[in-house]
Each structure stands twice: as C-alpha cells, then as structure tokens.
C-alpha positions in Angstrom: 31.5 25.2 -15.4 31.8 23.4 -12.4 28.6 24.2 -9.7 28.4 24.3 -6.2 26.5 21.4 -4.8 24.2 22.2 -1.4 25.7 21.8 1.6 23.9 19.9 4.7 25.1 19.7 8.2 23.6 17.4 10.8 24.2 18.3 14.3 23.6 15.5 17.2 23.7 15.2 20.7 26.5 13.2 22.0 24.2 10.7 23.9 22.1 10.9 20.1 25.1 9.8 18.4 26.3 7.4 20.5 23.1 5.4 20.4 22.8 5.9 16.7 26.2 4.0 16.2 25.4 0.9 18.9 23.9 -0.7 16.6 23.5 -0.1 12.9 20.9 -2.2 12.3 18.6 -1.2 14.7 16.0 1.1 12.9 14.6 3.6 15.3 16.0 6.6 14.9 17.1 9.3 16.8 16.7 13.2 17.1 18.5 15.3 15.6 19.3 18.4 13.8 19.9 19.4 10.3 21.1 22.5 8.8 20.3 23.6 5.2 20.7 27.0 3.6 21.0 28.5 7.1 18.1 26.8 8.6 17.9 24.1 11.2 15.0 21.5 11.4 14.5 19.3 13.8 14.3 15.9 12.5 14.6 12.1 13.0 17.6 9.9 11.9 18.6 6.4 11.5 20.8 4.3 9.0 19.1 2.9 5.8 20.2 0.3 3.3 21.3 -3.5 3.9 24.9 -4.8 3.4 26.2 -0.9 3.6 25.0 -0.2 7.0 28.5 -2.1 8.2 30.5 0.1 6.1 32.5 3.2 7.5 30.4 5.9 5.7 26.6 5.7 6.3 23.4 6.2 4.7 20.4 8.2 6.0 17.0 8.1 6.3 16.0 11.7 7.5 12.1 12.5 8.6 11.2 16.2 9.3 9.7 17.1 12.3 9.8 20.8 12.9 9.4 22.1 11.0 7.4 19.3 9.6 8.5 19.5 6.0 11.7 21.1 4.1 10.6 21.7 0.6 7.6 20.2 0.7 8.9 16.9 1.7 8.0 14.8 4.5 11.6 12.8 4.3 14.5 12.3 2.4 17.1 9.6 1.8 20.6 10.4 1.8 22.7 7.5 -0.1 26.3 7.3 0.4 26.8 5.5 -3.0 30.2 4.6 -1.2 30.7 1.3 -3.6 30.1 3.0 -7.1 33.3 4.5 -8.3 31.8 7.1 -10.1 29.2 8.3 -7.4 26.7 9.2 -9.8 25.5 5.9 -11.4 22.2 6.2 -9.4 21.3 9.7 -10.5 22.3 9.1 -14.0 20.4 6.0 -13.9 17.3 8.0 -12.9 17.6 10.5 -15.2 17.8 8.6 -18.0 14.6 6.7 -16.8 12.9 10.3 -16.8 14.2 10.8 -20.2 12.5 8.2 -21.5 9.1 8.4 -20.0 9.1 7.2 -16.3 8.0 9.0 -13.4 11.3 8.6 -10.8 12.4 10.4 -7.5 14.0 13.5 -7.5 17.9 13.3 -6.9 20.3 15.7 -6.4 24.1 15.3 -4.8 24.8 16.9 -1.7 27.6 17.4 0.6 26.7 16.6 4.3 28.8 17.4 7.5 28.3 16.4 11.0 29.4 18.4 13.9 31.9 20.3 12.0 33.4 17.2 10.4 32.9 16.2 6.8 31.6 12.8 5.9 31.3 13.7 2.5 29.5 13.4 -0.7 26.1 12.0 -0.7 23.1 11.5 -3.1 19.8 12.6 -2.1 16.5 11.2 -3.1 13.1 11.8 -2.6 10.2 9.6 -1.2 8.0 8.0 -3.0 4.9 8.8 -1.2 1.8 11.0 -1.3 4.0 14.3 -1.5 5.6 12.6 -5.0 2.2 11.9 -6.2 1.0 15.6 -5.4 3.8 17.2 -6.8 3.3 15.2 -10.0 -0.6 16.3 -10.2 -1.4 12.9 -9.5 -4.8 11.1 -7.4 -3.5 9.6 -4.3 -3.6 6.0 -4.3 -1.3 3.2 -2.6 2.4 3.0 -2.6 4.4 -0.1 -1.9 8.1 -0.7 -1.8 9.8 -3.8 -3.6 11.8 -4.6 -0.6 12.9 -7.9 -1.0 12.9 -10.7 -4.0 9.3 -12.2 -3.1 8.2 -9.0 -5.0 8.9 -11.3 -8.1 4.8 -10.8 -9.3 4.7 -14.8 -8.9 2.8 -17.0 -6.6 6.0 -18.7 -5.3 9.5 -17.9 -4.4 12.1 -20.5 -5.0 9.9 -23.2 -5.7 7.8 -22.8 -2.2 4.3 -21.3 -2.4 4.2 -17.7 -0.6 2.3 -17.0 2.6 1.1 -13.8 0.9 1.1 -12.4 -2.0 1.9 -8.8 -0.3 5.0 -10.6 0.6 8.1 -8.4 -0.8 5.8 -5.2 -0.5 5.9 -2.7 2.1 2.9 -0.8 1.9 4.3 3.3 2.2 0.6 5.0 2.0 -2.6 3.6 1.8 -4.4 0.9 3.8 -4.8 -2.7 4.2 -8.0 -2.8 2.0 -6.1 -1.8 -0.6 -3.9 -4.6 -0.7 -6.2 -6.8 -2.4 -5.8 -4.7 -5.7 -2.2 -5.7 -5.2 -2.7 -9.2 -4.5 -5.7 -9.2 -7.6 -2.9 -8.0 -10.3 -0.6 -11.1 -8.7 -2.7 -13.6 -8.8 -4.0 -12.2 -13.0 -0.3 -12.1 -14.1 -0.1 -15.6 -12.7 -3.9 -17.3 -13.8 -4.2 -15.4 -16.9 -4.2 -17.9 -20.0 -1.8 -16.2 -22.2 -4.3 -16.0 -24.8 -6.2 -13.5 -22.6 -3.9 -12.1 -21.0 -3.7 -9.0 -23.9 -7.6 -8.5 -23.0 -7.5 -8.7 -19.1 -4.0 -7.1 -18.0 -4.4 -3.7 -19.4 -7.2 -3.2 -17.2 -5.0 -3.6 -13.9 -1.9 -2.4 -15.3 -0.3 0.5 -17.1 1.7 -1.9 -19.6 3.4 1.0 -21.5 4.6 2.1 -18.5 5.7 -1.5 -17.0 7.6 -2.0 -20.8 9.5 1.3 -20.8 10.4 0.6 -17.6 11.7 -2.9 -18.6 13.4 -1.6 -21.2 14.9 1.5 -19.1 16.2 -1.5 -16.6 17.4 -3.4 -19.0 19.4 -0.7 -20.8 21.2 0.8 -17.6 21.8 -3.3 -16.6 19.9 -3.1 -13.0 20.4 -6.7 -12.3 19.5 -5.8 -9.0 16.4 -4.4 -9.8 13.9 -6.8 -11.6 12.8 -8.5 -8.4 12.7 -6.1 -5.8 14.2 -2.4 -5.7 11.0 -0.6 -7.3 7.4 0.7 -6.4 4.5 0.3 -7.2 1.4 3.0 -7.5 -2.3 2.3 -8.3 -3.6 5.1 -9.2 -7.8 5.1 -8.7 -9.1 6.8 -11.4 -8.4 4.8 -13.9 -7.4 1.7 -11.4 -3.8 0.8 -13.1 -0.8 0.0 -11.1 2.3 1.4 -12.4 6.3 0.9 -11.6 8.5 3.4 -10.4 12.1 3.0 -10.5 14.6 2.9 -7.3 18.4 2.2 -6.4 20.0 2.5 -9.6 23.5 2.3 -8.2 25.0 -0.9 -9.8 24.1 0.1 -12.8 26.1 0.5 -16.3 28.6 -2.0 -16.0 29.3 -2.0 -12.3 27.9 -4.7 -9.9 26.3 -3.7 -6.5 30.0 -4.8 -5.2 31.6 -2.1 -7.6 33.0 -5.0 -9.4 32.9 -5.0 -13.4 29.6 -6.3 -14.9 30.1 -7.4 -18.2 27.8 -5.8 -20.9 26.3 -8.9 -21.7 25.2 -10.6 -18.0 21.6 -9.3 -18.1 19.3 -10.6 -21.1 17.1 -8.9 -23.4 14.0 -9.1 -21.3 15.5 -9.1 -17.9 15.9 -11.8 -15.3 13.8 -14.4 -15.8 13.0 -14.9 -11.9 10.4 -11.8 -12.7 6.9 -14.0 -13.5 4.9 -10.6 -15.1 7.7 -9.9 -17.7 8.1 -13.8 -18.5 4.2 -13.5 -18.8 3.9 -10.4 -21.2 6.6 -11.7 -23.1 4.6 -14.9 -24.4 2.3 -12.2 -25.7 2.6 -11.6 -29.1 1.5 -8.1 -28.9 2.7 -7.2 -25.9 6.4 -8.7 -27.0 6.1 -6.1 -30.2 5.3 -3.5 -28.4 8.4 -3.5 -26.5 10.8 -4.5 -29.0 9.3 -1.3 -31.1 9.7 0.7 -27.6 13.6 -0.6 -27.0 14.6 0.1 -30.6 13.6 3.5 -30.3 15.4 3.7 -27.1 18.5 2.3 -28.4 18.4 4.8 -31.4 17.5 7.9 -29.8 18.6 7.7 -26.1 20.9 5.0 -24.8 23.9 6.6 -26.9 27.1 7.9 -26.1 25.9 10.6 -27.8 23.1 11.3 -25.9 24.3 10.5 -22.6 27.6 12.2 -22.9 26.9 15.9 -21.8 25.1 14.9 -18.1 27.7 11.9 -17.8 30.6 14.6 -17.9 28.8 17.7 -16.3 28.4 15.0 -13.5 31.6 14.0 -13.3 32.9 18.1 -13.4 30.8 19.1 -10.8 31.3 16.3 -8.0 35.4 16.4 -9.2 36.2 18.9 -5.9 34.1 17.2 -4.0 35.3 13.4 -4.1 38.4 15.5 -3.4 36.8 16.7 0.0 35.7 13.2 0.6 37.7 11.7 3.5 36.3 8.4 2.3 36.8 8.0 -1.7 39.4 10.8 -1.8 41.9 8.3 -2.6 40.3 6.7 -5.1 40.3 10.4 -7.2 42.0 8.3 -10.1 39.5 6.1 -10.5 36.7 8.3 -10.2 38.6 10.3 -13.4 38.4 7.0 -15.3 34.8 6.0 -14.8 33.7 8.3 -17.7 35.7 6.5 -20.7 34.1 3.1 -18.4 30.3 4.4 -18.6 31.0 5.1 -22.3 32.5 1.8 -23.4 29.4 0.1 -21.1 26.8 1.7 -23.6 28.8 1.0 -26.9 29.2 -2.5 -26.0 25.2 -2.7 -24.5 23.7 -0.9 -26.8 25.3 -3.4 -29.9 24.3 -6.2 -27.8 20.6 -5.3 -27.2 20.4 -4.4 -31.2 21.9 -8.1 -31.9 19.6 -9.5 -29.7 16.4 -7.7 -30.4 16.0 -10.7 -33.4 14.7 -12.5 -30.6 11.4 -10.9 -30.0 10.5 -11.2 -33.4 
C-alpha cells in the first residue's frame, strides 16, 4: 500500500527569491514562509550542500523562527538527493545504521512546493544538535560536524602538519573550551603506542560505538564518508565521544556522481586516509572485536533478506511521486530498476566482506 508522503510549501517574497538565487553560494539566508499541515511558520532559508548548489533543483537548510520550533525542532534540512537514481539511498542508509545500533537523524521524504509550483521530491533530516540529544534522553554535550577531510583524526593532512586539530570540525553546540576534549582524543589516537592504546582510548571514546559504525559505513560503501560527513558527540557523564552518521547518499553501489561503484572499491576497514581506524586496527583486541561485530552484521542484517521489505516499500511509496517530479520524472525507468541494483550491490558486498574478513584474523 502505497502512503502519502507530507506535503510542504514554501512561499517567498519575490525580492526574497530573487536574492536567494544571485548567488548560490552565498549562505545567508533569507525570510521566508513555510507551510506544513495547514500551518505557516516563518522561517529562514538558504541553499546547503557543495557541488549541488549549481544544479537546477536545490537543497535547503530551513531555521524556524515563528514560531520558533515545528515539532520540536530548531531546523531541518531538506536534500534534493537529485544525483541518486533511487532517491532513497540516504534514508535507507540511515536506517540501516539505526538497525544496527547507531544513533542517526531522523529522515523522512517529503514533497515541497514553492509558490504553487512543484519542485518535487525531497528528503528531510533532522539536526544534530541539542534537540537530537534531548529527544534521545541524552546529557547535553558538544556537537561537531565533519565538514571537510581534515576531520581525518590525524595530525596532518596530505603530508602537511595541520594548523589545528579542530580543523575539519564545525563546532554545532557547545563552546570553545570544549574543544580541547576534541583536540585531546586527536592527539591520543595519534601518540598512543599501540600497545596502550586498548588501556587509554576507551576512556575518551565509545569504541563499540566508533566499530559499529565502521562496520555500518563500510557495509552500505560510504566512500565519502570516512573522512568527513559525520558528527561527533561527547557526552559528559561518562566523557566519551561518539560518531554519528550523515549523508548517506552515494551509498550501495552508487558514487556521489550517481555513477556505478563497484562492490569491491572500498576495503574491509575503510579508507585508509582515516588515522583512528588505521590505529584501532593494529589492536589485537580491538581488530576482534569488530570482525565479531561485522560478521554478525553480515549474517543477520546486511541481507537481501533483511533489507528487502523497506527497500521496496520505499520504492512503492515515492513511485507517484518521482512521477510528479518535474526534475527526475524522466528518469521513472531507472528509478523502477534501482531495486534489482540495491539487491545485486549487497549479494556481491556482502560475499566480498565475508571473503575478506580472513584478514582481521
């Protein structure tokens, strides 16, 4: 049964809009209005993202301002996922990382219209920010983004020392004093003999956590995701750091381009370039306990099997949609294939991974 997806409506000011589109990189936003289940909010509106800001159909960062929140949220994101041919890579992605264990961002698909015009299909996701940690019963603690790939968890970046080892992070709550539990953790992934390193990192970091995660990434192929495209939490009553996941698009065999992404581009344990898993993975112990943690994985949840009811539900309920799409309309035949795709992805991953998972022996 095919349900009906919430629809949005964002209504601008002409003058709004035309400064909106002057420039798409420029990130101040503008007023605006949004209408959801027959209410209007005032909000705040500019373009998110990095090489899809150029393309016709936009992403939005939204930020509430009368009233202040809209269901308990401060802000939202609304992602155009314009490059993914099955436009739900991102929330399948995440769900799967819920399934096995990870705190992620709610996501739901959405249809958004503006002035009475459709620009289609969109994914919303939540914040990570002190309204995820309260709604998850959690102690407020700092937040940073992995914006860029100097959030590597190494002292240098392409050979060349950093200027700080905050550099990658944007800090989304919390204050500058915090930063030096950040820049601690660095520099103990990074000083740590390795023979230590079993004794000293479980008291800064929520390993579990960092290895499911790991294995989660490695599963759904986020190549794009080992460096940068994450967040980090420290949470201050028990003072561990632990990794959240974000923009799971290129993900299960498509690259960020949309482009195929064979099963076997992204190894075992990740991209290399990220120093804290090369670290834990000269651990003994800590090498065990992931390979333990990915074989149950690859047993129990990254199987066709498993996977197959949300992949199709998905696909069923954002059908009439993609149809309404002015922008991926055309590509309705391809969106119908992407199933049968996702499902060979996984066969062929998941025999890889079990092949390879010799290695960590």
């Amino acid at each position: 049964m095919t349900m009906s997806l919430p629809l949005y409506e964002l209504l601008f000011e002409k003058n709004d809009l035309r400064e909106l589109q002057s420039d798409v990189w420029n990130d101040l936003p503008v007023p605006a209005h949004i209408k959801i289940d027959q209410e209007t909010y005032d909000i705040d509106i500019c373009y998110r993202g990095s090489y899809t800001r150029e393309l016709e159909k936009k992403s939005y960062y939204v930020e509430f301002v009368n009233p202040r929140t809209y269901d308990g949220k401060l802000d939202i994101h609304l992602n155009a996922e314009l490059y993914d041919p099955s436009h739900f890579r991102n929330k399948l992605s995440l769900d799967f990382m819920r399934d096995i264990g990870i705190h992620t961002p709610e996501s739901q698909h959405i249809f958004l219209i503006q002035n009475g015009k459709p620009l289609g299909l969109y994914l919303q996701l939540e914040s990570v920010d002190q309204i995820y940690l309260g709604s998850r019963n959690l102690p407020l603690g700092p937040i940073y983004y992995a914006t860029n790939n100097n959030a590597n968890f190494s002292l240098k970046r392409k050979g060349k020392k950093k200027k700080s080892l905050v550099s990658g992070y944007q800090r989304k709550y919390g204050n500058e004093q915090e930063d030096e539990y950040l820049i601690d953790l660095v520099k103990t992934i990074n000083t740590t003999p390795s023979s230590s390193l079993s004794d000293v990192l479980p008291n800064l970091l929520d390993v579990e956590n960092y290895l499911k995660w790991l294995a989660g990434a490695v599963c759904t192929m986020n190549n794009d995701g080992f460096t940068h495209n994450y967040a980090l939490y420290r949470n201050p009553e028990n003072g561990l750091f632990s990794i959240i996941p974000w923009d799971y698009d290129a993900t299960f065999g498509r690259k960020v381009s949309g482009g195929v992404m064979n099963y076997d581009y992204v190894p075992l344990t990740g991209k290399e370039k990220n120093k804290l898993t090369t670290r834990l993975m000269k651990v003994p112990e800590f090498r065990k306990q992931y390979k333990e943690l990915l074989e149950e994985i690859l047993e129990t949840k990254f199987t066709v099997k498993y996977l197959k009811e949300n992949i199709m539900a998905l696909h069923a309920n954002l059908r009439p949609y993609v149809l309404d799409d002015p922008h991926i309309k055309q590509d309705i035949r391809q969106f119908d294939r992407e199933p049968s795709f996702i499902f060979e992805f996984i066969k062929a991953r998941r025999a890889f991974l079990k092949k390879e998972l010799k290695m960590l022996d």
